[in-house]
ChimeraX commands (.cxc) that place a marker at each C-alpha (Angstrom):
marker #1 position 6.17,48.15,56.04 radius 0.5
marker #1 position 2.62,48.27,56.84 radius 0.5
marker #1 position -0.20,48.17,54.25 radius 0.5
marker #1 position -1.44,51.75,54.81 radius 0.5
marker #1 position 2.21,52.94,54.19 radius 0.5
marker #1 position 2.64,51.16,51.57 radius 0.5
marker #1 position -0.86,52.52,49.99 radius 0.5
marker #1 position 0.42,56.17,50.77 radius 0.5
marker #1 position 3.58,55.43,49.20 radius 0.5
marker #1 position 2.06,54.24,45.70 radius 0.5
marker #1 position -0.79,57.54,46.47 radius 0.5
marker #1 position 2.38,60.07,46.54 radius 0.5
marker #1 position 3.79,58.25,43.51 radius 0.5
marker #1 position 1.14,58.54,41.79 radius 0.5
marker #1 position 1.04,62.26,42.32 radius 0.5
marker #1 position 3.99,62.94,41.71 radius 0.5
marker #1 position 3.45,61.01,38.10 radius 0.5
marker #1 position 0.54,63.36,37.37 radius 0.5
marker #1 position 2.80,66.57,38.57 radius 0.5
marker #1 position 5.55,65.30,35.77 radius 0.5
marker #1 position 3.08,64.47,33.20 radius 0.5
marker #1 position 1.25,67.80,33.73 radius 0.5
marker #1 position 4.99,69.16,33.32 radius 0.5
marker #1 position 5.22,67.43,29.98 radius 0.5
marker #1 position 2.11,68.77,28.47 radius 0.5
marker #1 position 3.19,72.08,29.29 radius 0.5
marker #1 position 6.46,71.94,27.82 radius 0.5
marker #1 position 4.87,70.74,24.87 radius 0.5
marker #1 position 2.87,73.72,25.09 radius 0.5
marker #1 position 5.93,75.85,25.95 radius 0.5
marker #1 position 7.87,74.50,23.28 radius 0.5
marker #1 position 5.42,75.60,20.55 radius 0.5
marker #1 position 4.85,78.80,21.37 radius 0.5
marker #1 position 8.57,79.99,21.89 radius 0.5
marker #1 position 9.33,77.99,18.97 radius 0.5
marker #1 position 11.58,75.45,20.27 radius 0.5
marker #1 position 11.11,73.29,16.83 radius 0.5
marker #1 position 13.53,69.93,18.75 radius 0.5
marker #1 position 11.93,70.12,22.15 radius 0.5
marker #1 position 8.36,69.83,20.30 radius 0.5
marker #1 position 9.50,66.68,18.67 radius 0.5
marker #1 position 10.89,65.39,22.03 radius 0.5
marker #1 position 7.62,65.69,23.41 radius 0.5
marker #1 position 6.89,62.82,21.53 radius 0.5
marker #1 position 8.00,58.59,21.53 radius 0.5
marker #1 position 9.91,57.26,18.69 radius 0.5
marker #1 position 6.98,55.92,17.74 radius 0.5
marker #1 position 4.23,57.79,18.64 radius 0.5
marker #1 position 0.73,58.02,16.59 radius 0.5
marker #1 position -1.13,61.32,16.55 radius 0.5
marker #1 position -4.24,62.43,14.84 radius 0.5
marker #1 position -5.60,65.83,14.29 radius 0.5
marker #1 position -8.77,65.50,12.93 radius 0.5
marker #1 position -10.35,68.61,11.16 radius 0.5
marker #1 position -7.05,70.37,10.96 radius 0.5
marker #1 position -7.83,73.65,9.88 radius 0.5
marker #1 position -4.40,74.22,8.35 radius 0.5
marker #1 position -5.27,71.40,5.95 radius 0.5
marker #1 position -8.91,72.39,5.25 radius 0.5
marker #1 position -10.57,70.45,7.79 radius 0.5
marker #1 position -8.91,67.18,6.77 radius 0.5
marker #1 position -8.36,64.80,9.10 radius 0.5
marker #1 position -4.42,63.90,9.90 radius 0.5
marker #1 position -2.52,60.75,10.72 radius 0.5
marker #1 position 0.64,60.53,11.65 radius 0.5
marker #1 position 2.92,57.60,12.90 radius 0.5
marker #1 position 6.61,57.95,14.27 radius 0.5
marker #1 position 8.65,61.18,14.97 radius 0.5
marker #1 position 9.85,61.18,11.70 radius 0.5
marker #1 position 6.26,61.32,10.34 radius 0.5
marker #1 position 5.06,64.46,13.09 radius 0.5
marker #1 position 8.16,66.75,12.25 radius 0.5
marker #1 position 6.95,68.59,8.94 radius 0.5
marker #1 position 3.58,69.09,11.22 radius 0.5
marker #1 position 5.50,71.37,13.90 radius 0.5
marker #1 position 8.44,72.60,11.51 radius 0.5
marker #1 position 6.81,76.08,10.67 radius 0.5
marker #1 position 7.12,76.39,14.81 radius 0.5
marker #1 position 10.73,76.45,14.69 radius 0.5
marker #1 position 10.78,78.83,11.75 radius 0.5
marker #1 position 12.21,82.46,12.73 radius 0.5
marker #1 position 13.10,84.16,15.65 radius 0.5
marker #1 position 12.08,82.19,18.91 radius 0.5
marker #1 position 10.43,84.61,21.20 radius 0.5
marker #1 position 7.31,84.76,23.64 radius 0.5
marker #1 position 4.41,84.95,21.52 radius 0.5
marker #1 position 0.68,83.34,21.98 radius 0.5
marker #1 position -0.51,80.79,20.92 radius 0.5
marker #1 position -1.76,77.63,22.38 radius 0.5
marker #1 position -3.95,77.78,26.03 radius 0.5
marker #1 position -4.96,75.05,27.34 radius 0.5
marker #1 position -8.05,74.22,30.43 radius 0.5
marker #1 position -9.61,71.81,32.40 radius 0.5
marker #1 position -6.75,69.57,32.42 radius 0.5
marker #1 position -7.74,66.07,33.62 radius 0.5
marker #1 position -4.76,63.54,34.01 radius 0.5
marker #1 position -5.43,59.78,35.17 radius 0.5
marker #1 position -1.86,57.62,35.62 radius 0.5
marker #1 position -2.26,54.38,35.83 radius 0.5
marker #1 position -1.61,52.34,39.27 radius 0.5
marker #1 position 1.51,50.78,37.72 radius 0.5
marker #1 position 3.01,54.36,36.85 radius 0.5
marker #1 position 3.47,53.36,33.17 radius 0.5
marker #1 position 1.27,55.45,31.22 radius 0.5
marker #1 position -1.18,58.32,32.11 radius 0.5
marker #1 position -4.23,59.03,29.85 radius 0.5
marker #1 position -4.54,63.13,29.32 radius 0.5
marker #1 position -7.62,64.92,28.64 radius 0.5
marker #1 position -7.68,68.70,27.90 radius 0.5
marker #1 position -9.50,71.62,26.24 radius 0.5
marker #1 position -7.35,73.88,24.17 radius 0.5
marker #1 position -7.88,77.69,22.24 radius 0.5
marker #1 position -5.30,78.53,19.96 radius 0.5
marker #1 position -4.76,82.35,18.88 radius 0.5
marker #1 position -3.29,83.89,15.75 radius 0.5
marker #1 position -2.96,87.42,14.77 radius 0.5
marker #1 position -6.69,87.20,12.96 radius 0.5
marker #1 position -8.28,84.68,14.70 radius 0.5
marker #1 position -9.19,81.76,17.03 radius 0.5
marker #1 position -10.04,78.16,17.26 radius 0.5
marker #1 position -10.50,75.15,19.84 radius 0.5
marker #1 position -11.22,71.95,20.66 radius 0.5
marker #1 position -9.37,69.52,22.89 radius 0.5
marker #1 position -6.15,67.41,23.52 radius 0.5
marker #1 position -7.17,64.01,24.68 radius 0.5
marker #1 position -4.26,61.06,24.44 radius 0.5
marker #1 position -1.48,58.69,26.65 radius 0.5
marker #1 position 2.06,59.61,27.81 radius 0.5
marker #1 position 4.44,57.43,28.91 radius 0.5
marker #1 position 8.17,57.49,31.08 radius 0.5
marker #1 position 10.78,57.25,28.99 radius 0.5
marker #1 position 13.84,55.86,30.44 radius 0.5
marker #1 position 14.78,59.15,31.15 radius 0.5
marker #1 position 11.97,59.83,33.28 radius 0.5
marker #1 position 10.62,62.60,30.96 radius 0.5
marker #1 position 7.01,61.99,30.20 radius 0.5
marker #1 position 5.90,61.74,26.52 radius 0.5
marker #1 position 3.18,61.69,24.21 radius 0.5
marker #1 position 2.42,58.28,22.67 radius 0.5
marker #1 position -1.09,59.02,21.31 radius 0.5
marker #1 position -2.34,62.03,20.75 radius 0.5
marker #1 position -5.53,63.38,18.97 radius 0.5
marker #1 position -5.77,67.41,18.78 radius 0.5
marker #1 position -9.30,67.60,17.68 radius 0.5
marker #1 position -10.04,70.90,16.25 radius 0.5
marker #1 position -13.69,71.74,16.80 radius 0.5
marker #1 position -14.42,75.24,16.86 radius 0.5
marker #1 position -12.81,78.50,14.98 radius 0.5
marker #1 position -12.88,81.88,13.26 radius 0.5
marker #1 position -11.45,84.32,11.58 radius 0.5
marker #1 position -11.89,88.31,11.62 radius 0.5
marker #1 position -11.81,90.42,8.52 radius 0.5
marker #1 position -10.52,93.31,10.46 radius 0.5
marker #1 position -8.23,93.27,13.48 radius 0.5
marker #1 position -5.96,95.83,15.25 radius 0.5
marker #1 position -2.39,94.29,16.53 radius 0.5
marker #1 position -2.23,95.95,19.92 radius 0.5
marker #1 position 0.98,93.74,20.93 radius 0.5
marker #1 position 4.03,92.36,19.13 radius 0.5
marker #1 position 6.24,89.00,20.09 radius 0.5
marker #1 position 8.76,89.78,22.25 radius 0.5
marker #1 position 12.29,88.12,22.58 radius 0.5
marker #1 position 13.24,85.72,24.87 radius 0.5
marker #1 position 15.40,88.27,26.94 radius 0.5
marker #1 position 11.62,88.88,28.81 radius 0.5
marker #1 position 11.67,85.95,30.25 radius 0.5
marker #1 position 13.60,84.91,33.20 radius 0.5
marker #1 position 13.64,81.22,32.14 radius 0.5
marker #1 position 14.48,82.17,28.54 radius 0.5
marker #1 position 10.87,80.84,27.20 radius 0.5
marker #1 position 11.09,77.92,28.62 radius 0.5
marker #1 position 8.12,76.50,31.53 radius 0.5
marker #1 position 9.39,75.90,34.60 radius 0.5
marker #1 position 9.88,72.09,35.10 radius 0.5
marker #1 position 8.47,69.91,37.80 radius 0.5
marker #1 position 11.16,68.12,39.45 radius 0.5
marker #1 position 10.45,65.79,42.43 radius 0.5
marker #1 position 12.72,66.15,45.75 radius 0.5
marker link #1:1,2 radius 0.2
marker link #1:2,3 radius 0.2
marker link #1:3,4 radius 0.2
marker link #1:4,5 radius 0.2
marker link #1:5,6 radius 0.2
marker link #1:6,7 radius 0.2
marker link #1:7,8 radius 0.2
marker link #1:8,9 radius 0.2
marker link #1:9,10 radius 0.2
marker link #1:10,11 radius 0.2
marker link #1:11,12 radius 0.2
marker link #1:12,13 radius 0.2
marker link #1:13,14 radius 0.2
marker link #1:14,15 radius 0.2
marker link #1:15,16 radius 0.2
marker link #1:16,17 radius 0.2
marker link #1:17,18 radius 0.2
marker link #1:18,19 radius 0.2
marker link #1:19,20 radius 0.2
marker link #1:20,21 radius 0.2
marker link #1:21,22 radius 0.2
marker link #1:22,23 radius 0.2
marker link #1:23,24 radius 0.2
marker link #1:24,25 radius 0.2
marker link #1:25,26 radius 0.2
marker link #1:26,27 radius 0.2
marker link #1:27,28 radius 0.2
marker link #1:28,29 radius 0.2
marker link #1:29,30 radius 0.2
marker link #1:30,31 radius 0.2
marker link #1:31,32 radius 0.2
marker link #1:32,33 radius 0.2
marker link #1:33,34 radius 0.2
marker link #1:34,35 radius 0.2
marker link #1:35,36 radius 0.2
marker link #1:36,37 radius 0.2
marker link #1:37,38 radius 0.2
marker link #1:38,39 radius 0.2
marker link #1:39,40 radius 0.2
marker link #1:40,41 radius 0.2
marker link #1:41,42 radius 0.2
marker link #1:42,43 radius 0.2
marker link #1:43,44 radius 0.2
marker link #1:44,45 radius 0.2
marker link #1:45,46 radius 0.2
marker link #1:46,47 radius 0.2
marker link #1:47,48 radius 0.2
marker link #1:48,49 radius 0.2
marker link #1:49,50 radius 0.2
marker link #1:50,51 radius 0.2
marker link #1:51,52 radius 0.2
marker link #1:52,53 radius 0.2
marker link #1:53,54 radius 0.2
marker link #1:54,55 radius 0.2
marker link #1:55,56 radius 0.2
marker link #1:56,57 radius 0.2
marker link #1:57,58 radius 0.2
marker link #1:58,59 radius 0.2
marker link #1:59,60 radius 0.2
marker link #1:60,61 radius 0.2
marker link #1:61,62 radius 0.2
marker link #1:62,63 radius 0.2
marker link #1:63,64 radius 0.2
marker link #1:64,65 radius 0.2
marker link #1:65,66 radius 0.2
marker link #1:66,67 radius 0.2
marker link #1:67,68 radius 0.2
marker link #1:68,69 radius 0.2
marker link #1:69,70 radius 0.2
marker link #1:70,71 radius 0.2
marker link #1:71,72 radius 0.2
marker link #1:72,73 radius 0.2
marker link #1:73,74 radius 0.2
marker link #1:74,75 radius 0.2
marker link #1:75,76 radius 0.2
marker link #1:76,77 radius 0.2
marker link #1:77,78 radius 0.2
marker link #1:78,79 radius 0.2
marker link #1:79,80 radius 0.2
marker link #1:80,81 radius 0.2
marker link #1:81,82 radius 0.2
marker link #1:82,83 radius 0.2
marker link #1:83,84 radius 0.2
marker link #1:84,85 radius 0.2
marker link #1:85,86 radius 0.2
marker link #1:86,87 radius 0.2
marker link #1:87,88 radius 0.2
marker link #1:88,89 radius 0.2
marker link #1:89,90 radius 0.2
marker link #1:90,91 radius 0.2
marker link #1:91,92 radius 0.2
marker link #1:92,93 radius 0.2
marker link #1:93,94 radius 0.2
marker link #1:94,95 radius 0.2
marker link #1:95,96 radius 0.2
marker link #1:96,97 radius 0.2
marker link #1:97,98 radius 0.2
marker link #1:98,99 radius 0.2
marker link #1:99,100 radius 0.2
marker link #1:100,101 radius 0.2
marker link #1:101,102 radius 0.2
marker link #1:102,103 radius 0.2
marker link #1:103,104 radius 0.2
marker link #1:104,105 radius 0.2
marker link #1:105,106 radius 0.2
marker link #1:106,107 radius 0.2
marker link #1:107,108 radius 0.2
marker link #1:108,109 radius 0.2
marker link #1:109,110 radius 0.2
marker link #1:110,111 radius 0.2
marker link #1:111,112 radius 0.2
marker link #1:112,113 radius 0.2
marker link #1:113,114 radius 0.2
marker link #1:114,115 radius 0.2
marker link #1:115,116 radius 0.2
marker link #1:116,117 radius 0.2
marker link #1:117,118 radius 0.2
marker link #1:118,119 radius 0.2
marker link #1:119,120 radius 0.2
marker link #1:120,121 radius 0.2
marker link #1:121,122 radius 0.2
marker link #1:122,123 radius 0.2
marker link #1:123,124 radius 0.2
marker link #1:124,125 radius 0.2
marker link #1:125,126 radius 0.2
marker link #1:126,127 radius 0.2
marker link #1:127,128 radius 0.2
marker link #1:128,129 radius 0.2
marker link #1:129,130 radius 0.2
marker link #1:130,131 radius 0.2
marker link #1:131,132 radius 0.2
marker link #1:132,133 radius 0.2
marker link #1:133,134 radius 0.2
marker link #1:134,135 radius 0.2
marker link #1:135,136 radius 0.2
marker link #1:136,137 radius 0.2
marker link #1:137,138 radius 0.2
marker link #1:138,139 radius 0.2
marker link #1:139,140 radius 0.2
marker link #1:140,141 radius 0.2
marker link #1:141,142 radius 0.2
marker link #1:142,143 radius 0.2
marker link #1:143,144 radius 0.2
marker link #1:144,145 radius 0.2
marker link #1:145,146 radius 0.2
marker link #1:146,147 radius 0.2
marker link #1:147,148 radius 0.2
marker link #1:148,149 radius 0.2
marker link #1:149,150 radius 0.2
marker link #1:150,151 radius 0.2
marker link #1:151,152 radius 0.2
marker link #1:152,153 radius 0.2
marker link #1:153,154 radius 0.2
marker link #1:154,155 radius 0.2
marker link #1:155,156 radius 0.2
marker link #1:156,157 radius 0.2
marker link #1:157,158 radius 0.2
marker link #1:158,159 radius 0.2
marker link #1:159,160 radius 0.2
marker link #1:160,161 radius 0.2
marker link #1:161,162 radius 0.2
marker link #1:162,163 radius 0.2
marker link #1:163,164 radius 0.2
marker link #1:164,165 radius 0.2
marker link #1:165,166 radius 0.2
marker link #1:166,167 radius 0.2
marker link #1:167,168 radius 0.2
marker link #1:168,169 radius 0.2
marker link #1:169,170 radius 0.2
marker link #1:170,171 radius 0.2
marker link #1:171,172 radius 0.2
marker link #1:172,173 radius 0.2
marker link #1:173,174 radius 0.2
marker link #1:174,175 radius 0.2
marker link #1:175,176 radius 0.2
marker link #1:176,177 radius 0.2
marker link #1:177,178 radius 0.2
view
């Protein structure tokens, strides 16, 4: 096999890596909003680290967590209730690296967050990795909370709605490579 094949082959893998890993972050982001409370976790390694530095949930504290077991009670309120398309977390200028070898991929990425009286943002920035499944995963991950407010007054103008509106049940539809 020539060189320049062999450079277009390890280009298209590559892309295809960033396709899957942009996959991953979105069913991460999927997966809270819909309130799928296991697929959250599985977004995750065994033993992944993340930080979420001036968590607003915990009065601007900064967070550290280390292993799955460690991250659940974070995202357990997620899986509370009735799943159902509701809104939540948005995410924007989404920058993915993988690395040459195909073994991790940093992630970069801003992020707003809504609830029913207010917003906040800041960004996603941290590494995936393959698992031996080939599902992409989050092995560090800071969600660094930088921006927010609340409104004393607010109108609901929309309720969640079930997961018989959506015609993947809630779910984001998956890259899979031919």
């Amino acid at each position: 096999m020539s060189d320049e094949l062999q450079a277009l082959k390890a280009r298209i893998a590559r892309l295809e890596a960033k396709e899957a890993v942009l996959s991953a972050f979105n069913r991460y982001l999927y997966s809270l909003d819909t309130g799928f409370g296991d697929e959250i976790l599985d977004c995750y390694t065994d033993d992944a680290v993340l930080d979420v530095p001036n968590f607003p949930g915990a009065g601007g504290d900064d967070l550290h967590f280390e292993g799955r077991a460690e991250i659940a009670p974070l995202y357990a309120p997620y899986a509370e209730g009735q799943k159902g398309i509701r809104g939540g977390h948005h995410s924007a200028n989404i920058a993915i690296n993988v690395a040459p070898d195909l073994n991790s991929a940093e992630v970069s990425a801003y992020f707003m967050t809504n609830t029913a009286n207010g917003v906040q943002g800041g960004r996603y920035e941290g590494v995936m990795r393959p698992g031996t499944d080939g599902q992409w995963r989050w092995q560090t991950l800071a969600i660094t909370s930088a921006w927010g407010w609340q409104a004393k007054d607010f109108v609901t103008i929309s309720e969640p709605v079930g997961l018989e509106y959506s015609p993947f049940g809630g779910r984001h539809v998956a890259y899979t490579p031919s």
